[in-house]
Phi, psi and omega in degrees: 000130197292177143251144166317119192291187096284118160248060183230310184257010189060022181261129178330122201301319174305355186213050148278146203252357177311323176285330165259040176247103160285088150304133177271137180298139180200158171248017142256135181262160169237110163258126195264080162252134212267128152264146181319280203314353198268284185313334164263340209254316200281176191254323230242328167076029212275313163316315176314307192305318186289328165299328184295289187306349241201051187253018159262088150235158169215149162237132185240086183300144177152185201228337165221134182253356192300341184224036156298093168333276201296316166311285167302004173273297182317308184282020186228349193265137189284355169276352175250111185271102176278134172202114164299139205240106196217127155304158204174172172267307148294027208239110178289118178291128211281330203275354156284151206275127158070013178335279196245027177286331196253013157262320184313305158094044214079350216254172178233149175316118139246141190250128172240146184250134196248068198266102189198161164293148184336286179351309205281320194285325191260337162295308194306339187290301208303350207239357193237121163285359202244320168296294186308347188256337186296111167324112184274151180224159189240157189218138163260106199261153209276346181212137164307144187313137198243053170269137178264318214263330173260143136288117190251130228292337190237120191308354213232011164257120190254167183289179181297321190282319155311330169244020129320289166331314189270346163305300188307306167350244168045255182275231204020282168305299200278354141111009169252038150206211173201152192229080160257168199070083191254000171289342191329284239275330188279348205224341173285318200288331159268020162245350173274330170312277164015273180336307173274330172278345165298293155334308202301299207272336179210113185311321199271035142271144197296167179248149146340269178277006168202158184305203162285155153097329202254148179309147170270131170275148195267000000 
């Protein structure tokens, strides 16, 4: 028997996480694209959350974006300075003082987030000429990643929802945005682990992605 969804956190309405999420107002816009398998697959919703947590955010699922109607509208509209927040050699670091004040020129941020596993995250750039052409930023983040439940190839590669967090930071300290709640997103993404690590240690609490009652997959 299916359960009943939340279709705002995508969650079982019994474990829906929407009351306690506030979204916050910011002049940086984010757009989040999700690769389909992140959207069928993942466990942990960390792009969902940041959306949530996020609200001039939008999500867009795909694996190429050069001919994303809604994407490629955003990224040509002239009121938006687009800039993929991608490691690089050339990837402007956001945590230097005065980084990007004389490119924005007036313009408002838009930030793209890439929510996918590394692996996935690096065919989506390789395969969108419109990602690769986007001025890139870099973030130094300040704590190492805190995901438990994933491995991640590197301490210092964060979840989608971490480097959100460590963005909003950011652009805070450099006086272009304001980051309230800055705790939300950090304190949301450890109790949905928590959660799936509770799930893990005893099967018959219901899960994300299965009822009470079923083996936990290894």
């Amino acid at each position: 028997m299916s359960r009943e969804m939340c279709y705002r956190c995508f969650w079982p309405k019994s474990l829906c996480w929407c009351p306690s999420i506030f979204p916050i107002e910011t002049r940086t816009k984010v757009l989040i694209l999700m690769h389909p398998k992140e959207y069928k697959r993942e466990r942990a919703a960390t792009g969902r959350f940041t959306h949530l947590c996020l609200q001039n955010s939008e999500i867009h699922m795909g694996s190429d974006f050069d001919s994303h109607k809604a994407v490629q509208e955003q990224l040509h509209d002239t009121r938006y300075f687009p800039m993929l927040l991608y490691p690089g050699k050339d990837a402007i670091n956001l945590s230097g003082s005065g980084a990007l004040t004389g490119l924005l020129q007036n313009r408002q941020l838009l930030v793209i987030l890439l929510d996918a596993t590394w692996r996935n995250a690096r065919r989506m750039f390789n395969r969108s000429l419109t990602l690769q052409r986007l001025p890139r930023l870099g973030i130094v983040p300040e704590e190492k990643s805190r995901y438990l439940i994933k491995k991640q190839p590197r301490d210092w590669c964060l979840s989608t929802i971490e480097a959100a967090h460590e963005l909003m930071k950011a652009l805070d300290k450099a006086g272009l945005d304001t980051y309230a709640r800055p705790t939300q997103m950090l304190d949301l993404f450890a109790r949905m682990q928590q959660h799936q690590i509770n799930c893990m240690q005893d099967p018959t609490l219901q899960n994300y992605r299965r009822g009470p009652g079923r083996k936990v997959e290894q």
